[in-house]
N, C-alpha and C positions, 0 to 999 in steps of 0.2 A: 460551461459544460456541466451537464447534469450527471451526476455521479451516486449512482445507488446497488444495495446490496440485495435488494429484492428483482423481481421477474417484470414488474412492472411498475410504472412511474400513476399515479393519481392522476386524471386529468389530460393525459395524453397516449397517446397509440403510437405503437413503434411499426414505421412504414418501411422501413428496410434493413436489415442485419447486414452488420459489414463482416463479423468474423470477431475473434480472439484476438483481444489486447491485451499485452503484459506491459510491468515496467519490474526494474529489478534495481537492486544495490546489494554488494557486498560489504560487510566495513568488519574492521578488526577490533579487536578492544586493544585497550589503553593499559598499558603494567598499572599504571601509578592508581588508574581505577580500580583493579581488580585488590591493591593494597587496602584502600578505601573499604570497598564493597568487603575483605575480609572481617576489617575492626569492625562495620556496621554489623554483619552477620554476630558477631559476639554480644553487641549493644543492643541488635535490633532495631529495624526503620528503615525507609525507603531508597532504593541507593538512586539518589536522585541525576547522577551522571548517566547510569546504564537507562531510567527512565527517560530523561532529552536523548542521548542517543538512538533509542527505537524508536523514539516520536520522529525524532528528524530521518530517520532510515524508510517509517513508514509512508511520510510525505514525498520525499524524493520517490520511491516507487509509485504512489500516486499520479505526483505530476510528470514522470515518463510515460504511465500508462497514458493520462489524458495526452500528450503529445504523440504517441502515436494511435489516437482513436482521430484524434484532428485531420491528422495526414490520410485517414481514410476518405474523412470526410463527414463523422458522424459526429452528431451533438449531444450524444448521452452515453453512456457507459451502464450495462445492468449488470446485475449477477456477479456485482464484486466482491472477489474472496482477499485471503491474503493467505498466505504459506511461510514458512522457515525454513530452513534448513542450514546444517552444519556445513562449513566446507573446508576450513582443519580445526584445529583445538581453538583457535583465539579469531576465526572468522566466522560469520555465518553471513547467509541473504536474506534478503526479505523481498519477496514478490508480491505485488499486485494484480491479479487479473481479471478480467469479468469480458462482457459483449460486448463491443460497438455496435450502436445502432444511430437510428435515424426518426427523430420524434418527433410528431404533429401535435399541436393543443387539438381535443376534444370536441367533434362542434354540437 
């Protein structure tokens, strides 16, 4: 599955738009993290827990998006964004969305 952030792919033509695909995940933080992440904020440097956790939150949105661009039946993905949002003090989401479509190589 071709997966891109632009309107168009290099090399090939989109023969049919399927519609709006999303994937989402909510996740909470961790107390013992937010411990961490305070002393780093005094020391300074990367809080490399909250870092893999938005990695891994961003992938999981990802690959729900590509599973429901599949079920449509399209083989690329354009126009993908991504968003956040709060949803109480210690959770947020992170969404992935973009087109499904339908891509031909070039001739």
């Amino acid at each position: 599955m071709l997966v891109t952030t632009s309107d168009e792919i290099p090399g090939k033509r989109i023969v049919k738009v399927l519609g709006l695909v999303r994937g989402n995940t909510i996740r909470a933080r961790f107390i013992g993290w937010d411990f961490i992440a305070a002393l780093r904020n005094i020391t300074g440097g990367e809080i490399v827990e909250y870092t893999k956790m938005l990695a891994e939150s961003r992938e999981q949105a990802i690959d729900r998006m590509i599973e429901e661009a599949r079920a449509l039946g399209a083989n690329a993905v354009v126009t993908t964004r991504f968003t956040t949002a709060s949803i109480m003090r210690e959770a947020a989401e992170l969404l992935a969305y973009g087109t499904a479509v339908v891509v031909e190589d070039n001739q």
